[in-house]
N, C-alpha and C positions, 0 to 999 in steps of 0.2 A: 382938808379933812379926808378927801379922799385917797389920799396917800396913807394919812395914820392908820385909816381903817383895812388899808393894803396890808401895811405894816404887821398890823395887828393878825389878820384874818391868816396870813404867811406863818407867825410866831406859833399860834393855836395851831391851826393845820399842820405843822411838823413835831406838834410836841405831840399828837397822834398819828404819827406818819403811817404808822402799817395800816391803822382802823381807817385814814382816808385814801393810801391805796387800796383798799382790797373795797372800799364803797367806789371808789372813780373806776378800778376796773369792773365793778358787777354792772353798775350803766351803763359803761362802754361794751361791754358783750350785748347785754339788752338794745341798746342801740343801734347796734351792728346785726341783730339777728332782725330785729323788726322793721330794720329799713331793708334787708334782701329780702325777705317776706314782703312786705308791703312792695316794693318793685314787682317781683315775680306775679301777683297777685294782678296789678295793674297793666301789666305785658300781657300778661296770658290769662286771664278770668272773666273779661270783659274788655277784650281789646278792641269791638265795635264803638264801644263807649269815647274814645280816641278819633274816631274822623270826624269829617265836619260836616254839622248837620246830621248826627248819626240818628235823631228821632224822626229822622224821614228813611232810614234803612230798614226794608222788608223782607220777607224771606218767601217765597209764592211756592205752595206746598200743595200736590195732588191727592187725591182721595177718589175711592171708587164707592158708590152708596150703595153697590150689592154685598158688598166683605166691611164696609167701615174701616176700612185701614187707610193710610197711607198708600199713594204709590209710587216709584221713583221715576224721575222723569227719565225718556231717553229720545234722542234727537229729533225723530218725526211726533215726538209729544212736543216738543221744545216748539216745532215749527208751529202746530198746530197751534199753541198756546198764544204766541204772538202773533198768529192771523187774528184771533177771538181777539186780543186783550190791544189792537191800533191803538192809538188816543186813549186807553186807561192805564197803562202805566208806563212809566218813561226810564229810558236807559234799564232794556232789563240786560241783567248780566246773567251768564250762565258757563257756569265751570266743571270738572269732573272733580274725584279724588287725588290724589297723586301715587301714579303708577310707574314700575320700572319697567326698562329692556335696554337691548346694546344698540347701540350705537354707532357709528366713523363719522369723527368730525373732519371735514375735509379741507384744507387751508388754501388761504387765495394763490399759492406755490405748489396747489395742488399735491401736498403731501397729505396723507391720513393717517389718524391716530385712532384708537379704537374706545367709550370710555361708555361706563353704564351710568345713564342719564334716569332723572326723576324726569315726570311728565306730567300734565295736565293737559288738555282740550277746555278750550274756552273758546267765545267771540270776542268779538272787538270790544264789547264795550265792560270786557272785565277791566282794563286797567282804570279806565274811566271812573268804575265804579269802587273801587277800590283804594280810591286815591294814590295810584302806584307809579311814581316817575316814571319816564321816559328819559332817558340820557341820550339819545341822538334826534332830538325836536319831536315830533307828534306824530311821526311815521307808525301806521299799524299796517298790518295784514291786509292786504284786499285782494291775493291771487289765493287758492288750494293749496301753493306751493313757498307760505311766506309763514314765519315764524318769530316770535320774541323771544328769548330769551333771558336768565337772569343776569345781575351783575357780578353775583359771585362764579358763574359757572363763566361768563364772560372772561373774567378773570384767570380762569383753569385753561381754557382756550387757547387764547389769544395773547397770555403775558404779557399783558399794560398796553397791549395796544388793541384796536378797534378791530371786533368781531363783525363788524356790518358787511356780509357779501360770504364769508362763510357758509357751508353748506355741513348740515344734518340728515345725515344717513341712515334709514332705520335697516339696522342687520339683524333682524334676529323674526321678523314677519314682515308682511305684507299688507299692509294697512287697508282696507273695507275701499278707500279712494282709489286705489291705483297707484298713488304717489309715494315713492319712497326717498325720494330727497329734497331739503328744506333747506332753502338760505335765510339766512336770517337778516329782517332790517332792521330790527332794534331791538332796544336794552332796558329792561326795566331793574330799578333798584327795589325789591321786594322787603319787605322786614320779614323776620322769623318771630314771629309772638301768636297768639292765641288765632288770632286769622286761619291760621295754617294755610295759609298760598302760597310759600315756597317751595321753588318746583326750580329744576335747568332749565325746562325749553316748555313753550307754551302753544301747541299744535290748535288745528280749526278744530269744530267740532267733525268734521265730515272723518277723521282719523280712528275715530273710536263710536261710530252711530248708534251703536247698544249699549254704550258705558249711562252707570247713573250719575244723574247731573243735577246740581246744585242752582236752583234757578233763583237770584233776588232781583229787584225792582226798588227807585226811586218814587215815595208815594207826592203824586204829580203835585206840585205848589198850589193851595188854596184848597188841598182837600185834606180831611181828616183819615185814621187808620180803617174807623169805623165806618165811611161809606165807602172807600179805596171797598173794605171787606164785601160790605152787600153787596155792590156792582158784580166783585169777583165771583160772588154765592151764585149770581142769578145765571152764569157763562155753565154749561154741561156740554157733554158731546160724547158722542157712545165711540168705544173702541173695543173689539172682539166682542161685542155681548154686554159692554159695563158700560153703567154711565160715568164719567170724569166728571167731578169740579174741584173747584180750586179756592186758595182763601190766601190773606195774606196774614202774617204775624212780625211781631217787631222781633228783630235778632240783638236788641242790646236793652239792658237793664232786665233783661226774664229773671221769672222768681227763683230758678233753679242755680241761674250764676249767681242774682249779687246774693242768697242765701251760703251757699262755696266760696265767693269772696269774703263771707263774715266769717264761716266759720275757718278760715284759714288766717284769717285777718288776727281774729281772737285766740287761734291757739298759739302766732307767734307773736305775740300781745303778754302772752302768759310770761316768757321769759322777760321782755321788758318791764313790765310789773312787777315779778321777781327783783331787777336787778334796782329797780328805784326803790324797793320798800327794802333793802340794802341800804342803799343810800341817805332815806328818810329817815329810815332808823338810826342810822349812825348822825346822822345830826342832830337827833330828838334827845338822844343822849348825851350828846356832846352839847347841849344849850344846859339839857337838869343837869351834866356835870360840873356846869360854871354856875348855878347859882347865887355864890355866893360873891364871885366877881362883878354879876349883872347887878346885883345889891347895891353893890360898891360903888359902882358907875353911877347908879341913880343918886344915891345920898351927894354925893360930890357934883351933882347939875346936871346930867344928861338926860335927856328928855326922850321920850319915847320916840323920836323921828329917827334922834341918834344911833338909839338900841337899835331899834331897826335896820340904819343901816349896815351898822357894823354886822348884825348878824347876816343881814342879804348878801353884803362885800366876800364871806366866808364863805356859800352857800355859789355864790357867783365863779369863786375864782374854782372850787374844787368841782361846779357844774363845768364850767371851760377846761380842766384839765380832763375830766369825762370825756369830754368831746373830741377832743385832741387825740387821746387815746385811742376813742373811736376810728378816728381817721387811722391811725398808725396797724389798729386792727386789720382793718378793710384793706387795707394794702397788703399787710401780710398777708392775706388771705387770697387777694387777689393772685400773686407771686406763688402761692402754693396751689393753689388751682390750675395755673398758669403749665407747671412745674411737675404737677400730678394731678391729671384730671381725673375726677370722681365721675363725673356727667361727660356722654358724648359732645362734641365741639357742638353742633348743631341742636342742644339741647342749653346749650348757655347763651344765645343771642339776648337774653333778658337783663342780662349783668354788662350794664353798663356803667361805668366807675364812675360819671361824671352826675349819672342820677342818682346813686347811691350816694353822694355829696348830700346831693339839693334835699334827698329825704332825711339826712341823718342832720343838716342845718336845720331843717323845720322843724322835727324831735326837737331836738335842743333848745329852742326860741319857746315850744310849747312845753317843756317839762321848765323853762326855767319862769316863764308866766306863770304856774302851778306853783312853782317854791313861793313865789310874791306871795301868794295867801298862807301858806304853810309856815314860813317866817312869821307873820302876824299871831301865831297862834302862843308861843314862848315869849312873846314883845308881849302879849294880854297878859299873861299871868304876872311878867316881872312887875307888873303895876302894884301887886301886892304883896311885893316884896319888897323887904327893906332886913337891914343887919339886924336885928331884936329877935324877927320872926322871919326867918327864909325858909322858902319850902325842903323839908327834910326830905330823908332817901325813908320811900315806904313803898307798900307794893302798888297803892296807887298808880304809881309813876312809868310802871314798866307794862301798863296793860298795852300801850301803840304799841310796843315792842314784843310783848307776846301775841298779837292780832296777825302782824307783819309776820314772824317766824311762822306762827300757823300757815298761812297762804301758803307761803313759798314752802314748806311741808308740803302741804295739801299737790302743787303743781308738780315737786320731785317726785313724790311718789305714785303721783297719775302717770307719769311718764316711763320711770325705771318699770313697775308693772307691767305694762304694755310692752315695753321692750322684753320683760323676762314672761309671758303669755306667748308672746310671737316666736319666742324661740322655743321653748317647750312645745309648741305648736308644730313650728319645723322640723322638729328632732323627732316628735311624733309622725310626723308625714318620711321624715328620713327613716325611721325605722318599719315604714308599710312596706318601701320598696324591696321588689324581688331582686335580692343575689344569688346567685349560685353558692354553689355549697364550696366549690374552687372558686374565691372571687377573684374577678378580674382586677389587674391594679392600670385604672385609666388615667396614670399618668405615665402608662407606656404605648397610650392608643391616642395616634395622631390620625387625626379627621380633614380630610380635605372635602370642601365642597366647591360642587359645581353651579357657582353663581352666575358665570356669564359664557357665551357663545363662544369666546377664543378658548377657552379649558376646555370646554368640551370638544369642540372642534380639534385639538390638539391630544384628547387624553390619551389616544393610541400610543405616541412619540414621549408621552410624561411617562406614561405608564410601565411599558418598557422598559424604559429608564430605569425606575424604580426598582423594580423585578431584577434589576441589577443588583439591586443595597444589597449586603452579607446583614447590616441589623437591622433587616427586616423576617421577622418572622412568619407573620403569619397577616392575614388579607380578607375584607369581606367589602359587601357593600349593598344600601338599605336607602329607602325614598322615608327617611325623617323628616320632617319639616323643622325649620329654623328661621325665625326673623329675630335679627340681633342678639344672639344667644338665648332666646326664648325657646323652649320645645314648645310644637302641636303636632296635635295627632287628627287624624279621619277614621271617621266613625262609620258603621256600616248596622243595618238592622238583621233580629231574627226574629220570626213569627214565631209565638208558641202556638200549640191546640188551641187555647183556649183564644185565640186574635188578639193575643196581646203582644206587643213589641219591645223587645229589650233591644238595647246597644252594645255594642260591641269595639272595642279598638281597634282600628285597623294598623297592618304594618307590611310593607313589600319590601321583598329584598332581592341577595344571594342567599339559599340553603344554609350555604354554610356558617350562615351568624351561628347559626345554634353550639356548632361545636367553636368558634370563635371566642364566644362569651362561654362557653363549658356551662349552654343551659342543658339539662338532660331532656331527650328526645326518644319519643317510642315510635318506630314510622322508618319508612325509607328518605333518603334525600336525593332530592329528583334536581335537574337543571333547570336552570334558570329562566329558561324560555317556556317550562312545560307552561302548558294552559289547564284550566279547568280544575285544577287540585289547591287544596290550600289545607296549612296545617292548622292545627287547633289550641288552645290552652287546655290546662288539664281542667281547670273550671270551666270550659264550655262541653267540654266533653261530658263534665258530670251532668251540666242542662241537658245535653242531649239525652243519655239514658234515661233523666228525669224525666224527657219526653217523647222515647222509646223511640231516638231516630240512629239508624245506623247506616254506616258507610259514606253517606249523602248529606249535605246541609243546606240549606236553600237561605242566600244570602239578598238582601234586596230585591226576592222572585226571580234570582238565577242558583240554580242547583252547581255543588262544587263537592266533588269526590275528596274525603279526606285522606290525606298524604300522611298523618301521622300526628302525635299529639305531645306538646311540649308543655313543661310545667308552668311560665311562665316567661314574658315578654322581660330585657335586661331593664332594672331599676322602673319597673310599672307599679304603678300603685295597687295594692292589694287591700284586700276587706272592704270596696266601693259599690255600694250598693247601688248605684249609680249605674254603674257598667257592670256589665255581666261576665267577664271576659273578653279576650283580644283571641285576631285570626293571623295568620302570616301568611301571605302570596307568594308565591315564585315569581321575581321578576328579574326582566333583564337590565332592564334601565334603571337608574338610581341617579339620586344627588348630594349620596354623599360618598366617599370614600375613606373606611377604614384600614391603618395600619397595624399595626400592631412590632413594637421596637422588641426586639433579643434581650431577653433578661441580662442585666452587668451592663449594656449601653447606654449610653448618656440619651435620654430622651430628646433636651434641648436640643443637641447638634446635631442629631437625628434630625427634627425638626427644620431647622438652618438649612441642612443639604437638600429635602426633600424642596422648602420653599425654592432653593435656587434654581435646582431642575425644573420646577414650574413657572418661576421667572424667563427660564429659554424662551419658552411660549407666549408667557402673558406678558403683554408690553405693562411698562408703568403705571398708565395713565388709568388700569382698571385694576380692584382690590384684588386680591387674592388671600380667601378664606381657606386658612391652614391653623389649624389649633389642634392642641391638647384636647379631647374626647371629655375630661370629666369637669373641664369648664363650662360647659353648658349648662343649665338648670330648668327645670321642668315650673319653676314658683317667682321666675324672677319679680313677680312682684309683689312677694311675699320678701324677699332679696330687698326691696328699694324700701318697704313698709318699714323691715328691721333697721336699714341706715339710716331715715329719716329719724326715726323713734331714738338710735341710740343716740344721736347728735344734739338732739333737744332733750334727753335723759341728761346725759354728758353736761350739756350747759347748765340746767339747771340743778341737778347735784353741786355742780361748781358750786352758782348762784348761794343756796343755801348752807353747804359746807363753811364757804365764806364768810356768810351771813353769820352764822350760828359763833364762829371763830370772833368776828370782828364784835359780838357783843356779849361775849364771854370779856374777849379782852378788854372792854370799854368799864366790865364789872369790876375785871380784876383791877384799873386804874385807879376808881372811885370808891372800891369798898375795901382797900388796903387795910385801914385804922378799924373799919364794922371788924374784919377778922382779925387784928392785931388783939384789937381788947376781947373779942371770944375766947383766942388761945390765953389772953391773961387771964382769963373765968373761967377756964377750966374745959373749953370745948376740944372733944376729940377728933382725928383726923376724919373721921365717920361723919359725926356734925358739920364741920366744915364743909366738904363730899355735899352730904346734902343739901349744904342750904344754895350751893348752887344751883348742883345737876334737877333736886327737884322738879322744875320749872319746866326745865328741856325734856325730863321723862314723862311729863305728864303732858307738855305739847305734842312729843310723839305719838304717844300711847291714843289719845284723843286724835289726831290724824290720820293715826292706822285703822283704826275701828269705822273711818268716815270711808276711808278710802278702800276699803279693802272692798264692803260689797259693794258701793257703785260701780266699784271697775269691774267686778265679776257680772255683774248684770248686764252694764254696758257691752264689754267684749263678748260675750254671751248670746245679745242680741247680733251683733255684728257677723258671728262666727257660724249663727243659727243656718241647719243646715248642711253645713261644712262636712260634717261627720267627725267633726275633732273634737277629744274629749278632757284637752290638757285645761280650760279655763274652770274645768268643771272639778279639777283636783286639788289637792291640800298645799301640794308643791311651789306653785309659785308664791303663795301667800307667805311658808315660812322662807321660801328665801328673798321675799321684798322686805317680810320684818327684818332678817338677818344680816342682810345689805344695810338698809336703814339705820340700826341699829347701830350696827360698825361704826359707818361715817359719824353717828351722831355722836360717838363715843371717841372718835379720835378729835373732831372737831369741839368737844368742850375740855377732852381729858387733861389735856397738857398746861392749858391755864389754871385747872383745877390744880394739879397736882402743884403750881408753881405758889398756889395760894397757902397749900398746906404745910410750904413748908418757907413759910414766910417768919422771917425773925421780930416779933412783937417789937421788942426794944427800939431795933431800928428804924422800923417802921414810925411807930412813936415820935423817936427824934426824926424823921425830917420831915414831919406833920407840924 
């Protein structure tokens, strides 16, 4: 039987081949999106949750009872802390953040390579606590002068062979110890997940004695968190003037993660739920399409176990080709990431393809346990069915089916919204910033920076060099901050009369930005060394007259001679009630270096020669940051909001386009003969038109009105603050209905149209 039912379920399933592809891939997207969500969630949201015994992992946290805050530990806290705490708690581990500087790695051939190392200061008993292999036996640090390191920088080192006896160099300071060279005796293998302990080399604490430090503790076997706590309560000890105590808190399952695990959990939950009420739908209607077969079946002896089957076998085989699919996704996708990464390498350690298996196997196992009951529910009705009396086509029937398109409505268009709010939002923050009235075009300004010790060390011999190029133009240079394409800025205060303090933007340079970027400037330009002067925006200049100060400005309680006053800082945000203005310094030193390419040259090869000339200098083994000027962004995480948002727009537009398609088609199947004998009675192409689209314009129409002010409230709340005032306009409403509206209309239109002009007669005959 099991074969017939194969038979069968194969037959049925291709005489709707497009309506069971486009249901096996809406799962299969759904499946694939909620098993990289659910991974990434479990790597990184609650990765304490993952060791062993993690309801005995603490977190030992300082506090002062004269301020009530927190305080951050630093080394002679650290000591103190475990002279008090002997015998009350065990294995305390204590770590920093992770900090960069340069490096020489020095080889047992005593060659050196020069390379910028991540870093951390720990004791011995982080790896311990951590559960973090050791790859060369149980060897830890016990000299000033001993070091771990990881397996991936292992790796960069030592090229497959054994790092152990290697020395680390620190070139770029002088460390609080004395000690600047580290051999290293072992190797730990680190994960990269929500822990963040990946680090190259892992120094004593004596390296960094005023760094803040991250202190946890094992709550000792036999005791509870709650008296581990009291004991710690009752431990004080004065330092400068304050009293210290301490407490402990558990660091896995807090309210704050597993509530960011659900809601991360649920919102890519939303597209799997999309891509099954796809799914469900299309089988809900593909069971009332065959009614009058399941009729059939029954009167000739099959009995409801049979039904059952046959319909589960259906339900079974286009669940497994889901799945399959799934798989064949995930690989693509892998390959394309693989091929074009979206995310830094070191931001993907979470996508491991063999867990991404094991979670899209268990989806599968638990949505196809769900169909079991979901099958029983067309097996119940066919009980009262038989040929005399089978259930008719009425509107009864398509309520699952309108309930289902509502949803996935309701999810597409919480999502495209969001996406079309964040960019009108953008475009609004794009259009605060200050250009020049001559704008500059910054895809002819290459920016080098000075990230590591060998560039700078060398910039005299680049420099030169450079000053050689015929396409180079023109030259300035400014202390921007930059972490991974991120701008920030330093802020500086001004006392008004009345003792109130505004903020200010700070910015150091060369003089000559100003005429670089062609901002207008009223004032002399002084060099780069002068002390004491700093130039002004033309909006601080107006606070000043507002409060009657001239020539002088007194910045953080040191007075500075103004040099001259510019209209505004390049691409600063304006109308920020926040900040009152930016200053500009004359400085000599900088970290970044601007170019500026000859108009008619190719920027690119520009680029290329200038990289090579800096290659002279910087060996391999360390980056070199050389880019394009207008790659940078002042919002990058306004940047990652928009790609995450369009990507889950994207899917689910899919989702529902599909949807909406695959059950127009299933109408058009079944109600061939309902419109054959309308157009014999006389009904117009308008009639026809309608008795479809109806349904869909009113499932819209009802989605939009739900959708439109939750989402304005929502992002509203979100935004509060911000000083942005694009969710609060008309604009993106009418272009979500308008978007909306489109897809809705391409995704019913063409079945429609194929209804209207359907030939009664024939129809008829092969009825």
């Amino acid at each position: 039987m099991i074969r017939h039912y194969l038979k069968i379920a194969v037959r049925n399933l291709w005489k709707y081949k497009v309506q069971s592809m486009i249901s096996a891939l809406c799962l299969a997207v759904g499946i694939v999106v909620f098993s990289l969500a659910y991974l990434f969630v479990d790597r990184m949201a609650d990765a304490y949750s993952r060791l062993p015994e993690h309801e005995r992992y603490v977190r030992i946290m300082a506090f002062t009872k004269e301020t009530g805050g927190d305080m951050p530990f630093a080394l002679a806290d650290v000591d103190e802390l475990l002279f008090r705490t002997e015998g009350i708690l065990d294995s305390v581990s204590v770590h920093s953040a992770t900090m960069r500087t340069d490096a020489d790695v020095i080889g047992k051939d005593g060659s050196s390579l020069p390379y910028i190392i991540r870093y951390k200061v720990t004791n011995s008993s982080f790896f311990r606590y951590f559960n973090l292999p050791l790859l060369y036996g149980n060897f830890l640090p016990k000299s000033a002068d001993e070091i771990v390191v990881s397996s991936e920088f292992a790796k960069r080192i030592a090229r497959g062979g054994s790092p152990i006896g290697m020395v680390v160099r620190l070139a770029s300071f002088m460390p609080e110890n004395g000690i600047r060279d580290y051999r290293i005796v072992n190797v730990a293998d680190v994960p990269k997940d929500g822990l963040n302990l990946d680090a190259d080399c892992y120094f004593p604490l004596e390296l960094q004695p005023y760094a803040w430090l991250q202190v946890h503790a094992f709550i000792p076997e036999g005791q509870m968190l709650s008296g581990l706590d009291e004991t710690l309560k009752r431990l004080a000890w004065d330092k400068e003037g304050k009293t210290v105590t301490v407490d402990a808190s558990p660091v896995s399952g807090q309210t704050n993660t597993v509530i960011a695990k659900i809601l991360a959990l649920l919102l890519a939950s939303l597209i799997l739920v999309s891509g099954l009420i796809t799914f469900l739908k299309f089988t809900f209607q593909m069971f009332y399409a065959r009614q009058h077969e399941l009729a059939l079946r029954k009167s000739m002896g099959s009995d409801m176990k049979g039904v059952f089957c046959l319909l589960f076998v259906e339900v079974f085989c286009m669940l497994s080709f889901a799945f399959l699919l799934s798989q064949v996704l995930l690989e693509g996708l892998q390959l394309l990431v693989s091929r074009f990464p979206f995310l830094p390498e070191e931001n993907m350690g979470w996508f491991v393809l063999e867990d991404c298996y094991l979670v899209q196997g268990g989806l599968y196992l638990a949505v196809l346990f769900i169909c079991l009951f979901i099958v029983a529910c067309p097996v119940w009705r066919v009980r009262r069915v038989n040929l005399v009396n089978r259930i008719r086509t009425n509107g009864r029937r398509h309520g699952f089916r309108c309930v289902m398109i509502c949803i996935q409505l309701f999810v597409s268009m919480g999502f495209l919204g969001t996406v079309i709010i964040v960019r009108l939002s953008y475009d609004e923050l794009g259009s605060r910033l200050y250009y020049p009235s001559e704008k500059v075009e910054e895809n002819r300004i290459i920016a080098i920076d000075m990230t590591t010790a060998v560039i700078r060390n060398n910039w005299d011999a680049i420099h030169a060099e450079i000053n050689r190029m015929p396409e180079i133009e023109g030259q300035t240079s400014l202390n921007e901050d930059s972490d991974d394409g991120m701008l920030s800025y330093r802020f500086i205060t001004f006392m008004k009369q009345d003792s109130t303090e505004v903020r200010l933007k700070v910015m150091t340079g060369n003089p000559n930005y100003f005429s670089f970027f062609h901002i207008p400037l009223q004032g002399k330009a002084l060099e780069t060394e002068t002390e004491g002067f700093v130039y002004v925006s033309r909006s601080v200049a107006e606070l000043m007259r507002h409060e009657h100060v001239k020539g002088m400005i007194r910045l953080d309680g040191k007075a500075y001679q103004i040099a001259g006053v510019y209209e505004e800082l390049y691409k600063n945000v304006t109308g920020n009630s926040r900040i009152a203005g930016s200053v500009f310094f004359p400085a000599q030193d900088f970290k970044t270096w601007l170019l500026k390419v000859a108009s008619g040259q190719d920027a690119d090869k520009v680029m290329g020669k200038v990289k090579a000339v800096c290659r002279k200098h910087v060996p391999y083994t360390l980056p070199l940051d050389v880019y394009k000027f207008g790659s940078r962004s002042v919002y990058s995480m306004m940047d990652t909001l928009e790609a995450v948002m369009w990507i889950l727009a994207a899917v689910s537009l899919m989702l529902v386009i599909l949807s909406m398609y695959s059950s127009i088609s299933m109408d058009a199947v079944t109600r061939r003969k309902e419109v054959a004998i309308r157009k014999i009675n006389g009904a117009s192409y308008r009639d026809i038109a309608m008795l479809f689209a109806k349904s869909y314009i009113t499932m819209f129409l009802l989605m939009y009105l739900l959708v439109y002010p939750l989402l304005k409230l929502a992002m509203a709340n979100l935004l509060e603050g911000s000083s942005l005032k694009s969710v609060y306009g008309w604009e993106w409403g009418v272009i979500l209905f308008a978007v909306m509206a489109l897809l809705t209309a391409m995704a019913i239109g063409w079945q429609i149209i194929k209804l209207m002009r359907i030939n009664p007669a024939d129809t008829i005959k092969k009825e």
